[in-house]
Wavefront OBJ file of the C-alpha trace (Angstrom):
o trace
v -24.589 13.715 79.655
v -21.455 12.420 77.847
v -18.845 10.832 79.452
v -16.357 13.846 77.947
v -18.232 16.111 79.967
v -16.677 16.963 83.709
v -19.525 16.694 86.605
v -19.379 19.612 88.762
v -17.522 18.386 92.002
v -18.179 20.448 95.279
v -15.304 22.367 96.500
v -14.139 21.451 99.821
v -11.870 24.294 100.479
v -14.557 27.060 99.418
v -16.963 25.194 101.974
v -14.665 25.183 104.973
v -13.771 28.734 104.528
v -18.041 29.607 104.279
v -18.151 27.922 107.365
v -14.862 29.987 108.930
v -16.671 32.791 107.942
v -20.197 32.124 109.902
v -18.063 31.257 112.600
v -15.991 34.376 112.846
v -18.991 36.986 112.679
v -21.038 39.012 115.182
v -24.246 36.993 116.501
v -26.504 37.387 119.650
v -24.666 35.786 123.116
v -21.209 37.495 122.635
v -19.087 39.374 125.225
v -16.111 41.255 123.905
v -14.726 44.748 122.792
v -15.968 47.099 120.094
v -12.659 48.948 118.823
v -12.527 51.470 116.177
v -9.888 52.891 113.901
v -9.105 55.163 110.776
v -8.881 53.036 107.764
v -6.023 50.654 109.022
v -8.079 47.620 110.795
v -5.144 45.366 110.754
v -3.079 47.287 112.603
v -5.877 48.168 114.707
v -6.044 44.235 115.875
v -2.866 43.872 116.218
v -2.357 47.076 119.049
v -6.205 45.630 120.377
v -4.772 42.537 121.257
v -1.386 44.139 122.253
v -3.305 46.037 124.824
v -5.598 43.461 125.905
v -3.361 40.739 126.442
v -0.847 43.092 128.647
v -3.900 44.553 130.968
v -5.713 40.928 130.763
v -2.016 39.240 132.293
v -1.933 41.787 134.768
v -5.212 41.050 135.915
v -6.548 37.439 135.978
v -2.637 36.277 135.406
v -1.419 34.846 131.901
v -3.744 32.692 129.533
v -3.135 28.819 130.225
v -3.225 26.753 127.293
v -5.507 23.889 126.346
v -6.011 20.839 127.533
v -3.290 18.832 125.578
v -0.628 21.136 126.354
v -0.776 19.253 129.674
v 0.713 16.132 127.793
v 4.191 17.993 127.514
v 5.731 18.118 131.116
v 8.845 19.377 131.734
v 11.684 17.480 131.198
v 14.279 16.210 133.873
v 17.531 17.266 133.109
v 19.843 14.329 131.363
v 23.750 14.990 132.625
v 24.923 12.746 130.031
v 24.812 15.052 127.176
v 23.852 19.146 126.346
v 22.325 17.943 123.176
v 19.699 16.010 124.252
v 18.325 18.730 126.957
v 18.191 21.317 123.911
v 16.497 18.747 121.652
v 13.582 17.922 124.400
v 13.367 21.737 124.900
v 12.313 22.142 121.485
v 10.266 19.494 121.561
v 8.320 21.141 124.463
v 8.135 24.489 122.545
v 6.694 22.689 119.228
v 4.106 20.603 121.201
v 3.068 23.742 122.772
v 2.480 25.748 119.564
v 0.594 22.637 118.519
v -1.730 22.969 121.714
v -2.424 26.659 120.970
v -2.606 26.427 117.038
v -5.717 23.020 117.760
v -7.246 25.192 120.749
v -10.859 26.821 119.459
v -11.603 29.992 118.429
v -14.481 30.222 120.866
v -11.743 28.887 124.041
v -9.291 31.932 122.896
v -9.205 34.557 125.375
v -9.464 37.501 122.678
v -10.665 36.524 119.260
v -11.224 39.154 116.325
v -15.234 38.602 114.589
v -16.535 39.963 111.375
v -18.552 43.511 112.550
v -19.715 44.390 109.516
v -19.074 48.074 109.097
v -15.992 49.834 107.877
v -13.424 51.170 110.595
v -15.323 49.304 113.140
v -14.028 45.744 114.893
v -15.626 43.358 117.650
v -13.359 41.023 119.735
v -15.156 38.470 121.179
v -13.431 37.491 124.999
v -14.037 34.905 127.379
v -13.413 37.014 130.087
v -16.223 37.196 132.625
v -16.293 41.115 132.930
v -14.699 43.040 130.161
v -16.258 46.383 131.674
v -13.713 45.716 134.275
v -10.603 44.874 132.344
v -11.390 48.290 130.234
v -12.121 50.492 132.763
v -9.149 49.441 134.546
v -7.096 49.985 130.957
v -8.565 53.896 131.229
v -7.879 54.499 134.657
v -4.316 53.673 133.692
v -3.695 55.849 130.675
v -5.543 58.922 132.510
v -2.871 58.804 135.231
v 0.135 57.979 133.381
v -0.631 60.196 129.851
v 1.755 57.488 128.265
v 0.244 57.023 124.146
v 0.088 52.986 123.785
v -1.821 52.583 120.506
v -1.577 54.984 117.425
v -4.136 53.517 115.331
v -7.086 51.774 117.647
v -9.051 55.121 118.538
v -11.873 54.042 121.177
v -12.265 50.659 123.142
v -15.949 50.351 124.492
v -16.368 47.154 126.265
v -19.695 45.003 125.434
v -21.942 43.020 128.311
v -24.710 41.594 125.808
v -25.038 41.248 122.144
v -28.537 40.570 120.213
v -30.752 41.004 117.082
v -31.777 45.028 116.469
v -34.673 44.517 117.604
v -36.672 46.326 120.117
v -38.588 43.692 121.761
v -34.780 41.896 121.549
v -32.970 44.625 122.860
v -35.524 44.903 126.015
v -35.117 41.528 126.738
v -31.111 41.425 127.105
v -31.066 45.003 128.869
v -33.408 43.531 131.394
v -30.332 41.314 133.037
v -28.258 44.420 133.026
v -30.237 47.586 134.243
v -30.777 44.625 137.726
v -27.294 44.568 137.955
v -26.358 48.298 137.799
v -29.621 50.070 138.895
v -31.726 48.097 141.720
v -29.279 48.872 144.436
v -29.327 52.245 145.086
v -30.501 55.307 142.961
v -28.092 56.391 140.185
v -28.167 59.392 137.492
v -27.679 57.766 133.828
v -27.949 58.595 129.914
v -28.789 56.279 127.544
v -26.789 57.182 124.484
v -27.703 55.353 120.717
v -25.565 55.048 117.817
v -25.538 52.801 114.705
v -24.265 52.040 111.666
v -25.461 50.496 108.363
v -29.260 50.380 109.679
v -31.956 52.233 109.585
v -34.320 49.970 111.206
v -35.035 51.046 114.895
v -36.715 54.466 115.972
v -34.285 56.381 118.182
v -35.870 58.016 120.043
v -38.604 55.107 120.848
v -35.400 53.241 122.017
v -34.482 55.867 123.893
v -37.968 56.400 125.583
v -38.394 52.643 126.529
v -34.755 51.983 128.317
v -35.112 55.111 130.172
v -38.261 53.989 131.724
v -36.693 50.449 132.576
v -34.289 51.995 134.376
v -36.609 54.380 136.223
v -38.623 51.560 137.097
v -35.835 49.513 138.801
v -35.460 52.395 141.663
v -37.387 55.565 142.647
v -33.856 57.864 142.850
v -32.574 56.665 139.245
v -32.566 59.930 137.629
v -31.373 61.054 134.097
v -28.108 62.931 133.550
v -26.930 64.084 130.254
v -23.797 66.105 131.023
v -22.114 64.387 134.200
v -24.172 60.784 134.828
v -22.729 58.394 136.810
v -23.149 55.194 134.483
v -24.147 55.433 130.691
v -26.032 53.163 128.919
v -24.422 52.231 125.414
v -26.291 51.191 122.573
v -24.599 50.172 119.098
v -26.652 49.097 116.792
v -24.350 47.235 113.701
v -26.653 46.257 110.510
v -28.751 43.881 112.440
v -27.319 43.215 115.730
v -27.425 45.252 118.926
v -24.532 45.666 121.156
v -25.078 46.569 124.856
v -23.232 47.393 128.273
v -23.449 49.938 130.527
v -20.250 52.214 131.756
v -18.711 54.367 134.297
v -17.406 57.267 134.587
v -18.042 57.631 130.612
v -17.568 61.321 129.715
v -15.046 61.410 132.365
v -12.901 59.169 130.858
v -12.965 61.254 127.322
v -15.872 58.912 125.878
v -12.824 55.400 126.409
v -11.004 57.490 123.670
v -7.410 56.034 123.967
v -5.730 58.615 122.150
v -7.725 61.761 123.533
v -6.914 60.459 127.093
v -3.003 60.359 126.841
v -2.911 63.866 125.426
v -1.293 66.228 127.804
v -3.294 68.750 129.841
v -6.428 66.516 130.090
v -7.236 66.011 126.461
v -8.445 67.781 123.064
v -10.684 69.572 124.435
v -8.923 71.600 126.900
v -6.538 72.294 124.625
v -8.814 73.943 122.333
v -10.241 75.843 125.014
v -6.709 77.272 126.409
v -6.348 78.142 122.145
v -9.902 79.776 122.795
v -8.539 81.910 125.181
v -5.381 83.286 124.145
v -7.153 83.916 120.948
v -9.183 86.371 122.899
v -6.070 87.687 124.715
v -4.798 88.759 121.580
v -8.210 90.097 120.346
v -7.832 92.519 123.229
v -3.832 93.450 122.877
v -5.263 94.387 119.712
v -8.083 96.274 120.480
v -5.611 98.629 123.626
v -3.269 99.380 120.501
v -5.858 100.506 118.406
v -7.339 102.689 121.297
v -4.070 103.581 122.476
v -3.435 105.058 118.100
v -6.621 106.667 118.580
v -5.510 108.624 121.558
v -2.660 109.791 120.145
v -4.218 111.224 116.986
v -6.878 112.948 119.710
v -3.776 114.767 121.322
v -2.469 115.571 118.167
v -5.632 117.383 116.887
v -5.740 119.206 120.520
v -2.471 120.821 119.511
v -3.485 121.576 116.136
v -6.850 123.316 117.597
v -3.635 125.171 120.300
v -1.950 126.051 117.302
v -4.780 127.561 115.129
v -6.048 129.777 118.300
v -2.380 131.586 118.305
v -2.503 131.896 114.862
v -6.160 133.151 115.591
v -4.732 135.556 118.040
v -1.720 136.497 116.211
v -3.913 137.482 113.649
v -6.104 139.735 115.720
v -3.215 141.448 117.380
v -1.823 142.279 114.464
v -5.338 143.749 112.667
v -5.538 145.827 115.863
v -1.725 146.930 115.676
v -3.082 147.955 111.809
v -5.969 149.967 112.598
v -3.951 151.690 115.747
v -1.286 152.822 112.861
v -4.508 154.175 110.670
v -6.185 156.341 113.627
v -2.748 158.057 113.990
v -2.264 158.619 110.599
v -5.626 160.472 110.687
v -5.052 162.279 113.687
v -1.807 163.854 112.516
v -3.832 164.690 108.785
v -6.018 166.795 111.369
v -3.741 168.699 112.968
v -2.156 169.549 109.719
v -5.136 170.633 108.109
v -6.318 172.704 111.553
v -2.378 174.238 111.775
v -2.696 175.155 107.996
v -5.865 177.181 108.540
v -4.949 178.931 111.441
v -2.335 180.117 109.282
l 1 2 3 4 5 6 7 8 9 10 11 12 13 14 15 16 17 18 19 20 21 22 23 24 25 26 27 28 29 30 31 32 33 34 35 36 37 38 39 40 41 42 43 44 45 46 47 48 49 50 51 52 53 54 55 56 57 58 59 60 61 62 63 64 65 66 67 68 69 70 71 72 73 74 75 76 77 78 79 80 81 82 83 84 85 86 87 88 89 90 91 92 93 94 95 96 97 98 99 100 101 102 103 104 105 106 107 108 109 110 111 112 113 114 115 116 117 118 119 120 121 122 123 124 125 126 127 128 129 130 131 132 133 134 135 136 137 138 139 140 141 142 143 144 145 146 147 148 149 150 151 152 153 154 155 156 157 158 159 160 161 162 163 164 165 166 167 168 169 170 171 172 173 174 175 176 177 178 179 180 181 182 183 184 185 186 187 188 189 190 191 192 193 194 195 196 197 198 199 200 201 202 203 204 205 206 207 208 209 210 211 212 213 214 215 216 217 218 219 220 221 222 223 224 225 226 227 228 229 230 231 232 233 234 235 236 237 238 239 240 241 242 243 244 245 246 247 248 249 250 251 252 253 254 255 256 257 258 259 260 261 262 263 264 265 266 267 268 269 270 271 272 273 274 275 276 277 278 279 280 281 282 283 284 285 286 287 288 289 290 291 292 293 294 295 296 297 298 299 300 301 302 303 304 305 306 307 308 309 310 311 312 313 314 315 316 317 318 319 320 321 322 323 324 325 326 327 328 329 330 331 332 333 334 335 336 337 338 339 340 341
């Protein structure tokens, strides 16, 4: 090698962001939120956190920063000058943004991971019970009907992440079935969905976490149309996603948008379209009886018309041949008269 030759020199920068990106991804261990969208996934994490943070504040109170934003106490107030108390105000702000900009990823409340599938996010949380913080979130909309996000279209909250695998999958649903299903007897689906893998057997899946739950009490009992908790399994390239939710087709499936539309949602809207469909269906069909009749009545008083004629007709043949027998009469007489004479 000459010495006008350059040696290939690693890249720091490319290396730190490989390592951002193995960071920021979907692995086994995670709690968090699986959000969906049409096509706009920015704007989808933006309203995800919007909605998050406001229910999350309401709940367990506002997130407290790290560790060294203790270091910043307030100030006391200096009477000697203005200028001073505005310039130790800012310096409390900046030393804040500091604290929050050094805290981890991993310490964030709500933190947005690679999924990896198309319209499809996962926000990784540190709260203890996102089932909770969701279910409270649908509750909400389904009384007050008032439209909060425009482009983040379902919010399913996740308990357990793993490898898609099934041996895997049994292992982490294990914890959870104890938690929802040993008490007392409950009715349940297990419903299976993934994307960008083809590697698990649905309905072997299926089979296997239906008989776990059976097994944790004798009055578990399947329920496809109105169960009481569902069992949600999304299976993303080659992780697993798990939790298990209430009041799931009640709540329109934890479709955001489909909740706050008036009336009770999409689907009773088509239905009331359904029926006035049908209403007009049978307007249509009492006008076309209602023609029908008419040309009936009309065609009786043709038939009415064609007997008088009929009649006419007859009266006047008979009239005829009464005027030809007296013709022939009075020829008779004549003839008898002209003999006799």
């Amino acid at each position: 090698m000459s010495s006008y030759q350059k040696r290939k020199k690693s890249n720091f920068y490319n290396a730190q962001k490989m390592k951002k990106k193995r960071e920021f991804v979907l692995k086994p261990g995670l709690k968090g939120f699986l959000c969906t969208c049409n096509n706009r996934e920015k704007d989808c994490v933006r309203e995800s956190y919007n909605i998050l943070n406001e229910y999350a504040d309401n709940l367990y109170g506002e997130e407290k920063a790290s560790a060294d934003a203790s270091v910043c106490s307030v100030p006391e107030k200096n009477d000697a000058d203005s200028e001073e108390d505005i310039e130790t105000a800012l310096n409390k702000e900046l030393k804040l943004l500091k604290a929050e900009r050094k805290k981890l990823p991993n310490m964030r409340r709500f933190q947005v991971v690679e999924s990896g599938a198309n319209n499809c996010l996962f926000i990784q949380t540190t709260a203890k019970e996102p089932v909770q913080l969701v279910h409270h979130i649908m509750k909400d909309l389904e009384a007050t009907r008032k439209q909060k996000t425009r482009f983040l279209l379902r919010l399913l909250p996740i308990e357990a992440t793993c490898k898609a695998y099934l041996e895997d999958i049994r292992q982490t649903a294990e914890p959870l079935f104890d938690k929802y299903f040993t008490k007392e007897g409950k009715t349940f689906v297990v419903l299976f969905n993934r994307r960008n893998s083809s590697g698990i057997n649905r309905e072997d899946l299926i089979r296997d976490l239906a008989e776990m739950v059976l097994l944790r009490h004798p009055d578990n009992k399947a329920d496809l149309k109105h169960p009481q908790l569902a069992v949600i399994v999304e299976v993303i390239r080659n992780m697993c996603c798990l939790s298990v939710l209430p009041d799931y087709f009640q709540l329109r499936k934890y479709n955001l948008l489909e909740l706050c539309t008036p009336e009770g949602g999409i689907k009773l809207i088509n239905e009331k379209n359904d029926k006035l469909a049908s209403e007009n269906r049978e307007d249509n069909s009492e006008t076309v009886t209602g023609q029908n009749g008419g040309a009936g009545g009309d065609a009786a008083v043709q038939e009415e018309i064609t007997e008088q004629k009929n009649s006419e007709a007859d009266a006047n043949m008979e009239e005829g041949n009464g005027g030809k027998g007296n013709i022939g009469e009075i020829s008779d007489s004549e003839m008898k008269s002209e003999t006799e004479d």
